[in-house]
DRENMI-889520 format. One line per 8 residues: their letters; for each residue z, x, y negated of C-alpha. Coordinates in steps of 0.02 Angstrom, whole numbers, padded with zeros to 5 digits. Last residue first. Layout:
N
a) Z:X:Y; ...
//
This chain:
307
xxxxxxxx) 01235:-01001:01425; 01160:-01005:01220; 01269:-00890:01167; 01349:-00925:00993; 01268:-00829:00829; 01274:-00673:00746; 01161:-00624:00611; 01131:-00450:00526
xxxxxxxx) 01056:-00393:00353; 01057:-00216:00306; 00965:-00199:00121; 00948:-00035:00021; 01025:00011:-00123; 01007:00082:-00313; 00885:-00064:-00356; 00878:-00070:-00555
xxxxxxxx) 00892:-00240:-00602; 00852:-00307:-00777; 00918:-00467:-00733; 00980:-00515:-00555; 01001:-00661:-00453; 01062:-00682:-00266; 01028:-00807:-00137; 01102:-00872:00031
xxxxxxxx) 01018:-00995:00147; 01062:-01087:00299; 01202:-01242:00228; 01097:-01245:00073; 01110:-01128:-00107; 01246:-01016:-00065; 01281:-00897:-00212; 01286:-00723:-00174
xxxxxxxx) 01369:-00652:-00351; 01308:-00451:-00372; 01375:-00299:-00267; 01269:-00349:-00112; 01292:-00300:00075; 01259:-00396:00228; 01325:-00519:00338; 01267:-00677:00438
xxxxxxxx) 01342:-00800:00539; 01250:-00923:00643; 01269:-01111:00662; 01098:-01167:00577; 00983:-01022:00580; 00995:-00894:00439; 00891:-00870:00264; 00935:-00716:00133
xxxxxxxx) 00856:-00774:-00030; 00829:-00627:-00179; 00774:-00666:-00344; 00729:-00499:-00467; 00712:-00543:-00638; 00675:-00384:-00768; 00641:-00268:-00639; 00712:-00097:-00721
xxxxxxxx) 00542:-00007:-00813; 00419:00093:-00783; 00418:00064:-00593; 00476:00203:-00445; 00653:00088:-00450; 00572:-00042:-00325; 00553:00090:-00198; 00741:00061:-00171
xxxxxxxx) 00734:-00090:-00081; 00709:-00039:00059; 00730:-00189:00184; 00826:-00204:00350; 00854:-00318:00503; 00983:-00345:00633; 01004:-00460:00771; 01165:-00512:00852
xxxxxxxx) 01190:-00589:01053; 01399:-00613:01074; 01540:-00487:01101; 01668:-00554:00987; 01580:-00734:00929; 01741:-00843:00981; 01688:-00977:00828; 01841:-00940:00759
xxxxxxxx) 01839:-00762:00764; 01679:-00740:00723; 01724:-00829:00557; 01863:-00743:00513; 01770:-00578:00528; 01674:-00667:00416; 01798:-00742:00289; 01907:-00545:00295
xxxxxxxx) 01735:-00461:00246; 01596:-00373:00325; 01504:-00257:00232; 01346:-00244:00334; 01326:-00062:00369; 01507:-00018:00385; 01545:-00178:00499; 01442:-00119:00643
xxxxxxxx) 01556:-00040:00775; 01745:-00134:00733; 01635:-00287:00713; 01577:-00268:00898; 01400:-00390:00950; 01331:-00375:01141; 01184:-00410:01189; 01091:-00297:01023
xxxxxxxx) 00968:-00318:00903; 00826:-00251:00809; 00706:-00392:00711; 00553:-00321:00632; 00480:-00440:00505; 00343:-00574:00544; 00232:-00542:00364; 00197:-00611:00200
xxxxxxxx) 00149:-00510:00038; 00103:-00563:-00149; 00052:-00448:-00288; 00023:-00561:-00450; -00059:-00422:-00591; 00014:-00456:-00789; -00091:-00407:-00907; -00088:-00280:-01054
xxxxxxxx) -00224:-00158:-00981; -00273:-00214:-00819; -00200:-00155:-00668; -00315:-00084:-00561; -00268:-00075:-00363; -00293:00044:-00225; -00235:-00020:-00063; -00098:00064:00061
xxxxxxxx) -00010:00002:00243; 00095:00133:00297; 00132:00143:00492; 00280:00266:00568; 00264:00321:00757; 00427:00400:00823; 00453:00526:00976; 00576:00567:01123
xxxxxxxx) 00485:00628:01263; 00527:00545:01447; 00561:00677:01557; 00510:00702:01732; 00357:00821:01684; 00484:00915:01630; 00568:00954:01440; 00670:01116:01417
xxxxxxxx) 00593:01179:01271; 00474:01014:01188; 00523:01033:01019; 00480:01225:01044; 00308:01183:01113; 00247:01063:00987; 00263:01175:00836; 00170:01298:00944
xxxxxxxx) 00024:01205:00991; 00007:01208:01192; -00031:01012:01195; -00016:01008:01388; 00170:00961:01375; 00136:00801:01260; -00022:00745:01384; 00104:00753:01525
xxxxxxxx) 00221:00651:01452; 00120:00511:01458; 00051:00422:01296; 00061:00232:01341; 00241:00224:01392; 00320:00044:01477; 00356:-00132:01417; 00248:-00166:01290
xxxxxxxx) 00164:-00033:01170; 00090:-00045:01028; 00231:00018:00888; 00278:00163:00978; 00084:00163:01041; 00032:00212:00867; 00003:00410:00897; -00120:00358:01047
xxxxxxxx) -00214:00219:00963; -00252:00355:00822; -00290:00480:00956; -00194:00617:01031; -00308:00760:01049; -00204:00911:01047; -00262:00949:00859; -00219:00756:00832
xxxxxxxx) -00063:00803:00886; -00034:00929:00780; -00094:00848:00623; 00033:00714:00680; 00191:00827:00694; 00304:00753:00560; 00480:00841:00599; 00631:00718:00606
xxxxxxxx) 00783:00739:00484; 00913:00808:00575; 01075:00677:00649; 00998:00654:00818; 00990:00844:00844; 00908:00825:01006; 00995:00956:01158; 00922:01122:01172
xxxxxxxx) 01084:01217:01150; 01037:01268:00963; 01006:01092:00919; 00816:01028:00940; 00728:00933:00797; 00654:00765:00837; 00494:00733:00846; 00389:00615:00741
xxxxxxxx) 00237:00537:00701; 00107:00472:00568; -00005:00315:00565; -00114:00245:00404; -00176:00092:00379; -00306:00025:00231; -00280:-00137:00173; -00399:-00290:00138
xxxxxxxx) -00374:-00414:00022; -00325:-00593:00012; -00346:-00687:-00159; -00208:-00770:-00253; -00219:-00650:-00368; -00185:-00498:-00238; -00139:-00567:-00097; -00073:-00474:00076
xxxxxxxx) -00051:-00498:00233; 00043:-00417:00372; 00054:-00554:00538; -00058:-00446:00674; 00053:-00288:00630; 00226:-00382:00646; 00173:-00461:00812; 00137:-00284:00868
xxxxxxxx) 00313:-00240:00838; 00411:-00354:00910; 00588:-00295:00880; 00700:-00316:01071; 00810:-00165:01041; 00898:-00126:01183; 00831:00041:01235; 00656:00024:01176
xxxxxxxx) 00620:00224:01196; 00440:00286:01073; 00547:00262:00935; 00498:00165:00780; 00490:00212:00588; 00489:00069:00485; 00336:-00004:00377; 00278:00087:00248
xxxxxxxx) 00221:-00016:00090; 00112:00108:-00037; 00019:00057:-00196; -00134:00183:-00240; -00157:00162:-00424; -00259:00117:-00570; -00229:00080:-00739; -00330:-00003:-00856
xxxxxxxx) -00306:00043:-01047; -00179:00002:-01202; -00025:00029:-01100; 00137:-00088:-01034; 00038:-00159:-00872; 00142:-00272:-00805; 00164:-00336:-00632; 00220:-00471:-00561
xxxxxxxx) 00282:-00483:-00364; 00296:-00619:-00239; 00382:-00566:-00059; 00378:-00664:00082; 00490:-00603:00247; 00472:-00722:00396; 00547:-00767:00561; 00719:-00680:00536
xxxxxxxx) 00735:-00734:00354; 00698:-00621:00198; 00656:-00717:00044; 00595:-00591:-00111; 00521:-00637:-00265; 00509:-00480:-00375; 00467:-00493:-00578; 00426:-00374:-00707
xxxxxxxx) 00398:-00215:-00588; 00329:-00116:-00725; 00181:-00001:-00754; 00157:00123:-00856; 00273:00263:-00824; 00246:00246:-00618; 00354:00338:-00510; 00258:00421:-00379
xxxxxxxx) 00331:00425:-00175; 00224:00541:-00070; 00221:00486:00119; 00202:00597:00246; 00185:00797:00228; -00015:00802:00274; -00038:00669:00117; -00009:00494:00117
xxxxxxxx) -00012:00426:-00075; 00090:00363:-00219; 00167:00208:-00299; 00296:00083:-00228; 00313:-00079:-00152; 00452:-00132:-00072; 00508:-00065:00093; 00560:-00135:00274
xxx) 00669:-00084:00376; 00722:-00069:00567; 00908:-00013:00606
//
C-alpha cells in the first residue's frame, strides 16, 4: 500500500522523521479530493496566540521498495508534479531522503513483519549518494545502486542485514522522501496552505475480495457489485493517505471535506465511519465537524478489462 500524509509539525533528524504536535496552531479547515490522477489538498490555518509562530511543516511521501514486483506506482512522475502554495503564492521546498533495511529473523530470512532499520547515515558513510539512496523512487525498470556497492560498505550495521547475501542477490531496501518548509504563522490570522500532486497508484492484475477486503471495508453492495459486473480477478489499483498527522494541531479540524473521485464504470471501496454521500455518478464525499482524524485512508478501484 502507498500513502500519502497530511501535514504535520516537526523536523528530520538522524532517527527519521520527528512528529510535533502544535498547541498553537489549528488545523481550522482541510480540503481534500483524492482521485487516481490527482490529489489537491486546501488547508486553513489559525494561529490561536498573541505572537507569530513559526514552524517547520513536514509531508513525507511513502516509503518505496527498491523490488517493483507488480506494483506499477510512478514515482518520479509524483516528484516532478509536488507543488505547493502558500497564499496563493508558490514556494519552494526543501527535500529530504532516508532508507531502509529490513531486519533479519534468527534463520537469516527478512522479518517482513519488523519495523525497518533507517541506515542512511551509514550509507552515506559507504558513499551512497543522495541520487543513490533515492533510486527506489528514481528508478525505471531495473537497479541503479548494485549490489555490489551494498556488500562493499563494510559498516557493521550494514553487514549483519546483509548475512547471507551474494553478489547474485538482489538487496531488499526502501527510500522514503519528506518534503519540509518553514513557515510563520501570524499572530491571530488565518495562513491558506494549498498542495497538488500526481499521487502514487499501487496495483495489482489480478483483483481477490476474499485477499483485500480487510483494508478497504468492503460491503455486501460492493461485493455485489463485482459480482455483477464479473470483476473477480480483474486489473485494481490502490492508493493511501495518512490522515492521522492531522491530529498533531491545537485543536480538532473544525470542517474537514473529503471527495473520493473514480472513473466512469469502476468500483471503488474504502473505509469511513461517517455518512459517504454520493455527489455525481464518479465522485463520493464525506463531511465532518470538529474532526479528529483517528484513521488512515485505503482507497481501491476495480474496473472491467479492457481485452
Amino acid at each position: 500500500m502507498l500513502a500519502h500524509a497530511n501535514d504535520s509539525t516537526g523536523y528530520v533528524s538522524t532517527n527519521g522523521i520527528e512528529y510535533l504536535k502544535s498547541k498553537d496552531i489549528q488545523m481550522y479547515s482541510e480540503d481534500l479530493f483524492i482521485s487516481k490522477k490527482n490529489i489537491k489538498v486546501d488547508y486553513q490555518f489559525k494561529n490561536l496566540s498573541t505572537q507569530d509562530v513559526t514552524e517547520t511543516i513536514l509531508f513525507p511521501l511513502p516509503k518505496v521498495e527498491s523490488f517493483t514486483d507488480s506494483d506499477f506506482a510512478d514515482t518520479a512522475k509524483l516528484i516532478k508534479s509536488f507543488k505547493v502554495w502558500i497564499d496563493g503564492k508558490p514556494i519552494q521546498t526543501e527535500i529530504h531522503v532516508r532508507s531502509f533495511m529490513p531486519p533479519l529473523k534468527k534463520d537469516g530470512e527478512i522479518d517482513w513483519h519488523a519495523k525497518w532499520i533507517d541506515v542512511t547515515d551509514e550509507l552515506r558513510g559507504c558513499g551512497f549518494s543522495t541520487k543513490d539512496l533515492q533510486s527506489p523512487w528514481t528508478h525505471k525498470s531495473q537497479r541503479t545502486v548494485s549490489t555490489e556497492k551494498f556488500l562493499a560498505c563494510k559498516n557493521t550495521k550494514i553487514q549483519n542485514l546483509l548475512k547471507g547475501t551474494t553478489k547474485y542477490d538482489e538487496v531488499t531496501w526502501s527510500s522514503q522522501l519528506i518534503y519540509s518548509w518553514k513557515q510563520t504563522f501570524k499572530a491571530n490570522s488565518t495562513t491558506h496552505v494549498k498542495h497538488q500532486y500526481s499521487p502514487l497508484v499501487g496495483g495489482s492484475v489480478a483483483f481477490s475480495d476474499d485477499y483485500e477486503g480487510k483494508d478497504y471495508c468492503m460491503d455486501a453492495n460492493f461485493k455485489a457489485g463485482i459480482k455483477k459486473a464479473k470483476l473477480g480477478q480483474a486489473p485494481y489499483a490502490a492508493l493511501g493517505y495518512i490522515l492521522k498527522t492531522g491530529a498533531n494541531w491545537a485543536k480538532p479540524i473544525e470542517n474537514f471535506k473529503l471527495t473520493i473521485e473514480r472513473d466512469v464504470n469502476e468500483l471503488v471501496s474504502f473505509c469511513w465511519a461517517g455518512k459517504v454521500k454520493k455527489i455525481s455518478p464518479t465522485q463520493f464525499q464525506m463531511v465532518e465537524k470538529n474532526f479528529v482524524p483517528k484513521h488512515d485512508l485505503n482507497i481501491i478501484f476495480v474496473k472491467p478489462r479492457t481485452i
